[in-house]
C-alpha positions as CSV (number, residue, x, y, z in Angstrom):
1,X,-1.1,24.7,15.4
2,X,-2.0,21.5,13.5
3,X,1.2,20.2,14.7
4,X,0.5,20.1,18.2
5,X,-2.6,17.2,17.7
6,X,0.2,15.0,15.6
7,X,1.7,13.5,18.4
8,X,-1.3,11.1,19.4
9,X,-0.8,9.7,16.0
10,X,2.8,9.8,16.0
11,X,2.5,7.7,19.2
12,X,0.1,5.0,18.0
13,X,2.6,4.1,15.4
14,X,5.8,4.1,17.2
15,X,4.0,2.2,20.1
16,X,1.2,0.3,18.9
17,X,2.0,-0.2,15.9
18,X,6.0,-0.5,15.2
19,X,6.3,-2.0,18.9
20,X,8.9,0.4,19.4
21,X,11.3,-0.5,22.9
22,X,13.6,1.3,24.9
23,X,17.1,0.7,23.3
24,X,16.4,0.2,19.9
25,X,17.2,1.8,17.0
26,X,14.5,3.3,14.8
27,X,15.8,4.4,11.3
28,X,13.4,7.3,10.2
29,X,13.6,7.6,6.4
30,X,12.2,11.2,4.5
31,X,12.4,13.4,2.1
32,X,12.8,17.2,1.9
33,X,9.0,17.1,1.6
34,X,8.0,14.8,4.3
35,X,10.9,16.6,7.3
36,X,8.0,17.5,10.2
37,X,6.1,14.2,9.8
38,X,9.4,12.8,10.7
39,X,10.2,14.8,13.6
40,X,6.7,14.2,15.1
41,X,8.0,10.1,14.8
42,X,11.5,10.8,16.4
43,X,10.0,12.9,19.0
44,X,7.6,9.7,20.1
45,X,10.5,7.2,19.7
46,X,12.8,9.4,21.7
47,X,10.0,9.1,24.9
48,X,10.1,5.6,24.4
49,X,14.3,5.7,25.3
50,X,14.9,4.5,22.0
51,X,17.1,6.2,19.7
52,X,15.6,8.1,17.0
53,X,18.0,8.1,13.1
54,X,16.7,10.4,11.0
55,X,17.7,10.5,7.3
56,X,16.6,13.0,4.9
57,X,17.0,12.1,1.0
58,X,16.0,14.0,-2.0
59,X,12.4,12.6,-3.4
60,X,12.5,10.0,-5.6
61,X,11.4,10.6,-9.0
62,X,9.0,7.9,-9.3
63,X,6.8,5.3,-6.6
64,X,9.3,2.6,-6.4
65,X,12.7,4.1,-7.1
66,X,15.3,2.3,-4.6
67,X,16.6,4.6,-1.7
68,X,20.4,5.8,-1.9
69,X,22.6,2.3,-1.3
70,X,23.5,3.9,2.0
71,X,20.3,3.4,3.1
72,X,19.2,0.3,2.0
73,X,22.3,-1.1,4.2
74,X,20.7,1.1,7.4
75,X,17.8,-0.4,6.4
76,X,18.6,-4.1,7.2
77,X,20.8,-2.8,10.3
78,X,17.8,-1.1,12.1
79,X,15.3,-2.7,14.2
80,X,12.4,-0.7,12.9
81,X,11.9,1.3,9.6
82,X,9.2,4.1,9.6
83,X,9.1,5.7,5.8
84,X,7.2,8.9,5.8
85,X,8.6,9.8,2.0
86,X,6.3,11.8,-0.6
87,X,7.2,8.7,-3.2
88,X,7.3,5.2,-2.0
89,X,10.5,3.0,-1.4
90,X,7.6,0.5,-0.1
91,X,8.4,-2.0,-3.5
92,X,11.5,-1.8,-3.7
93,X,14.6,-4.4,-3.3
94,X,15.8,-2.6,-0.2
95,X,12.1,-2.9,1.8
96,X,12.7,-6.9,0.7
97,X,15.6,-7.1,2.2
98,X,15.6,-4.8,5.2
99,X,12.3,-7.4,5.9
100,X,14.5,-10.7,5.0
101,X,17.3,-9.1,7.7
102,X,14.6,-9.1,10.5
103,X,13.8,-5.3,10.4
104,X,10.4,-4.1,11.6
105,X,9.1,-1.6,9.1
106,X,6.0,1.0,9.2
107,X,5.1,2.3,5.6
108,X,3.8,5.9,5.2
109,X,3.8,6.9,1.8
110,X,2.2,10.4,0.9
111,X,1.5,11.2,4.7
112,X,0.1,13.6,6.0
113,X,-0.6,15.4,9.6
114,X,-4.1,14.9,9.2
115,X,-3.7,11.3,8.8
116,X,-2.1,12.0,12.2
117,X,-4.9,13.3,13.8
118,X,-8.0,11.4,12.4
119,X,-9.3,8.8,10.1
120,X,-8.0,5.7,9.8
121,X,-4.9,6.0,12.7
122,X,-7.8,5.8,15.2
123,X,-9.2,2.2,13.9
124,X,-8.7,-0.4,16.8
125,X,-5.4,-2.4,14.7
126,X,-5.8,-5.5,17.4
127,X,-9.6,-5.6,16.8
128,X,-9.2,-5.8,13.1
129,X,-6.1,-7.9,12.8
130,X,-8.0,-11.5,12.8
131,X,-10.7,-10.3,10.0
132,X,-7.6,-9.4,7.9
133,X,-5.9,-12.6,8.3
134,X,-8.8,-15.0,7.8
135,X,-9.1,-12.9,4.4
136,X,-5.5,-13.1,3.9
137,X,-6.0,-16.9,4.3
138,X,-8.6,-17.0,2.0
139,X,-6.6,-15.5,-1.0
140,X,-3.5,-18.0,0.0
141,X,-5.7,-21.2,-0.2
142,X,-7.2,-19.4,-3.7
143,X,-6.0,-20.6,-7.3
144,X,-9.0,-18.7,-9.7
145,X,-10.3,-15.3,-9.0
146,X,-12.7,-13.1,-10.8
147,X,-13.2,-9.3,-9.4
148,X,-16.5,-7.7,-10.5
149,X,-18.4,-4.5,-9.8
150,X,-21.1,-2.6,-10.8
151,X,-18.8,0.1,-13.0
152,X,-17.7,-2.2,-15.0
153,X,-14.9,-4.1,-14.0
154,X,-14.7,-7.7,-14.9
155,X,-11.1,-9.0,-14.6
156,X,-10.2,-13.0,-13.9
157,X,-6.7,-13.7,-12.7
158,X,-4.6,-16.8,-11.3
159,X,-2.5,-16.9,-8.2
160,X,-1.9,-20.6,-6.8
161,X,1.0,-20.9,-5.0
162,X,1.2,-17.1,-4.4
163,X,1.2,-16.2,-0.6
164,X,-1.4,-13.8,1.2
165,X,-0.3,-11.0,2.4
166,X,-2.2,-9.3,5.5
167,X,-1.1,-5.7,6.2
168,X,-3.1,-4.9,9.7
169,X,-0.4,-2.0,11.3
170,X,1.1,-4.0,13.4
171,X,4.7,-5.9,12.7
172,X,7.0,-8.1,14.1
173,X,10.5,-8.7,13.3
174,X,11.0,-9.1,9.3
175,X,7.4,-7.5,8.9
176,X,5.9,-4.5,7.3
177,X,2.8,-2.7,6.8
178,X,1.4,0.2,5.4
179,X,-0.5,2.6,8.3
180,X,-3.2,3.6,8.8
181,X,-4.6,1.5,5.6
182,X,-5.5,-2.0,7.1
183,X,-5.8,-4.6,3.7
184,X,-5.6,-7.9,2.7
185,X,-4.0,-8.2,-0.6
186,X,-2.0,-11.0,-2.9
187,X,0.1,-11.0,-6.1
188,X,-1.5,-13.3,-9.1
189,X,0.5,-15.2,-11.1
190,X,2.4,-12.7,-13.8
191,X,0.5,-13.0,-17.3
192,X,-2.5,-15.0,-16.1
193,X,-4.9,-11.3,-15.8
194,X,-7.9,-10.9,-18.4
195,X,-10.4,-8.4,-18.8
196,X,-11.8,-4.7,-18.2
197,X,-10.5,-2.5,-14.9
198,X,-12.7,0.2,-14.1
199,X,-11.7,2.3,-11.4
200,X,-14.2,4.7,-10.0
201,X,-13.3,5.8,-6.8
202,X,-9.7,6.9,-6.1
203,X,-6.3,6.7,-8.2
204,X,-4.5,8.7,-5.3
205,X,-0.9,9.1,-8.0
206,X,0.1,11.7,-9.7
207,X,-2.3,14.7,-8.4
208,X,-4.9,12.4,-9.5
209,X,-7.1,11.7,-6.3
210,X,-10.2,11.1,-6.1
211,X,-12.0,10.4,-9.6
212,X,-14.2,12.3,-11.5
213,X,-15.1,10.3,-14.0
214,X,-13.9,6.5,-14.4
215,X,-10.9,5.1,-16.0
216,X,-10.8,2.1,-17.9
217,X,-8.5,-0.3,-18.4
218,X,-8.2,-3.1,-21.0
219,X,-6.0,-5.9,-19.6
220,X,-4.2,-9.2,-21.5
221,X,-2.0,-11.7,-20.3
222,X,-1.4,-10.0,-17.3
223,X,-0.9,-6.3,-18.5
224,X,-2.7,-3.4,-19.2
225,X,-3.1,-2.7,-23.2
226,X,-5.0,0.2,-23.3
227,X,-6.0,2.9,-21.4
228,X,-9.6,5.3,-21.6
229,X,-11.5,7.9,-19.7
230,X,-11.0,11.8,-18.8
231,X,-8.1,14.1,-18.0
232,X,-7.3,12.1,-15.0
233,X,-6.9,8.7,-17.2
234,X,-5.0,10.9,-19.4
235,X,-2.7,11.5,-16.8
236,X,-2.1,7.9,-15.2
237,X,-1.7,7.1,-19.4
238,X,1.1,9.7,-20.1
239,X,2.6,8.7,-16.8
240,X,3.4,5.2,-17.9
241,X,4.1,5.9,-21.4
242,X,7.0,8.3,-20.3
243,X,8.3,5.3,-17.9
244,X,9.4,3.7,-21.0
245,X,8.8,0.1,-18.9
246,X,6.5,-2.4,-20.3
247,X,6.6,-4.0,-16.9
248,X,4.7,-0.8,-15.2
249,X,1.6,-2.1,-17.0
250,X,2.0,-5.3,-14.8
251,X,-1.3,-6.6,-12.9
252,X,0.8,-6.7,-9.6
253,X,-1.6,-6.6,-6.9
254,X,-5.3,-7.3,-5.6
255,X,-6.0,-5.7,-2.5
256,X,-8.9,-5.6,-0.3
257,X,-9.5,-2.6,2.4
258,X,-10.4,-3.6,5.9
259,X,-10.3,-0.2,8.1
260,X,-13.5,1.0,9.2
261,X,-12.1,4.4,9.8
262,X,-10.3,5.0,6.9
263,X,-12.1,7.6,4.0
264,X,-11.9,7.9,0.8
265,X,-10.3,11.2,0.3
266,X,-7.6,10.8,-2.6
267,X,-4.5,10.3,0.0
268,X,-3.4,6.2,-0.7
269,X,-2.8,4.9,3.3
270,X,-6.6,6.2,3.5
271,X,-8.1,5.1,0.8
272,X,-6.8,1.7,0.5
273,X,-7.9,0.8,3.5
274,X,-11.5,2.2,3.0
275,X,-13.8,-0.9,4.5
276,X,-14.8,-2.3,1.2
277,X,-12.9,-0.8,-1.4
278,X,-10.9,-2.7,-3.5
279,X,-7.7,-1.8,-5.4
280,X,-5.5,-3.5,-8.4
281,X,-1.8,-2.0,-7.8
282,X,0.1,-2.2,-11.2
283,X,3.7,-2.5,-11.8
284,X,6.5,-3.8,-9.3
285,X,4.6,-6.7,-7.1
286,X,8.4,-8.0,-5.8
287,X,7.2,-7.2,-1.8
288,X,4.0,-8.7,-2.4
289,X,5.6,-12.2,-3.4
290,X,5.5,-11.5,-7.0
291,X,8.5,-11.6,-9.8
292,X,8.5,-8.5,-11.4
293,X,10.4,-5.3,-10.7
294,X,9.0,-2.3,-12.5
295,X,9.7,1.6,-12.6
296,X,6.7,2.2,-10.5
297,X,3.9,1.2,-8.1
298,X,0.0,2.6,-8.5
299,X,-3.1,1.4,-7.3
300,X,-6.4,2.0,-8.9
301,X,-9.2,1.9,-6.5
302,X,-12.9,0.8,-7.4
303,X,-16.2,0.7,-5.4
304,X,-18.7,-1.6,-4.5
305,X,-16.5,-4.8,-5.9
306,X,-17.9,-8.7,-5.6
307,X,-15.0,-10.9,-5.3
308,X,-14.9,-14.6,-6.1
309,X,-12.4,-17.3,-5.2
310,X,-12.4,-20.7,-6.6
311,X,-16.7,-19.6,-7.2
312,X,-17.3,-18.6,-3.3
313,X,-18.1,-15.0,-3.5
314,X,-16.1,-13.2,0.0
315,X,-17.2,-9.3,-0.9
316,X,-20.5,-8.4,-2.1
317,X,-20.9,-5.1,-3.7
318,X,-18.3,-4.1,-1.1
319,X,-19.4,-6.4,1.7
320,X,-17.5,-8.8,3.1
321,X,-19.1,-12.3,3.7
322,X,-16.6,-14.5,5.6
């Protein structure tokens, strides 16, 4: 019966969000996990007279595996991408260039029909679009930051010259954004990370979720060199290890969440765009305007973070103060 409430949601992305008009082609990319979230989406493009190409691959083993070559080329062929996959294709080469060749794409990792139906899908996207890019704008213009917060984290990094990136669910041709998570977020310069990484509110990987007790990382010249905590850091430790990829222990990301709707409740396109939250992805950063192609993509999500750039603090113990 759940089903039936999905369509809303469904609509709000292929309308609102992925712009979707009558004529075009919409490339629906899944997995044998994800099949009714993606026939909600085809059902709402097909009322908008557009046609609906649905694609069903076998899950990838890890977050940022590349699709099957086949789709890649789709990829840069269609005029919108929606992704609803149980492991993400979001940093990957074929999301780079499916954006370079003017596709409009919709990212919706680990969804869910509950993200269909409530939380962050019923933010207003146009109402929150211009806070994202003035913070978006502020991380360009940046060259030092230092992330703080009251667990413990204490991390500097570089990133002049790095673009930022502001992910508000809504694109335009050689766009795309996560949904519903509404963030601001930029790459920092590879090797130029130093400190301690706490996260003590989500790791939403791996089965991991929401955290019971903190994990903490020890960071150097841009990657992570040691890992402590519980059974959950255990996990996100033995994950890497078996990766065999030094580059998976790369600082990739620094994102900021900016969705008043959005919860915290161990699902990534929520929590990551929890108002307040911050998150340091590791691993591949190549979508984000980074270097550095890796076996996987995680973010590690704190609370309460104070965020300085160039000295001018922009989030306060998780308050933003543009």
């Amino acid at each position: 019966m759940k089903r039936i409430e999905t369509i809303r949601g469904a609509r709000t992305i292929v309308e609102t969000c992925a712009g979707v008009k009558a004529g075009e082609n919409v490339l629906i990319i899944t997995d044998t996990n994800m099949v009714e979230i993606a026939e909600v989406l085809a059902m709402a493009v097909k009322e908008r007279d557009a046609e609906p190409i649905l694609a069903v691959m076998i899950p990838r083993k890890g977050h940022s595996e590349e699709p099957p070559a086949c789709l890649a080329e789709a990829m840069k062929k269609a005029n919108v991408v929606l992704t609803p996959v149980s492991t993400s294709i979001t940093h990957t080469k074929a999301m780079k260039e499916a954006a370079a060749a003017g596709s409009r794409a919709i990212v919706m990792t680990a969804f869910t029909e509950d993200l269909l139906i409530r939380g962050g899908i019923q933010a207003d996207f146009r109402k929150q679009k211009p806070i994202c890019l003035e913070v978006a704008r502020r991380f360009q213009e940046a060259k030092a930051v230092l992330l703080t917060t009251p667990g413990g984290t204490s991390l500097r990094m570089r990133k002049e010259g790095r673009r930022g990136n502001a992910l508000y669910c809504l694109v335009g041709p050689g766009e795309f954004s996560t949904v519903p998570t509404i963030e601001a977020n930029f790459s920092p310069l590879e090797g130029t990370a130093e400190g301690t990484l706490v996260a003590d509110a989500s790791i939403p990987y791996l089965g991991i979720g929401i955290l019971q007790e903190p994990v903490k990382c020890k960071v150097e010249k841009g990657f992570i060199v040691g890992i402590e905590g519980g059974f959950q850091a255990d996990l996100l430790r033995n994950d890497l290890e078996s990766r065999n990829d030094s580059n998976s222990y790369n600082i990739a990301e620094l994102g900021v969440g900016l969705n008043p709707e959005s919860r915290m409740t161990g699902v990534m396109l929520d929590d990551e765009g929890v108002l307040g939250s911050v998150h340091i992805g590791i691993g591949s950063n190549l979508t984000l305007g980074g270097n550095i192609k890796a076996a996987v993509h995680y973010d590690l999500l704190m609370w309460k973070a104070t965020l300085e750039l160039d000295g001018k603090v922009i989030l306060e113990k998780g308050e933003l103060k543009l």
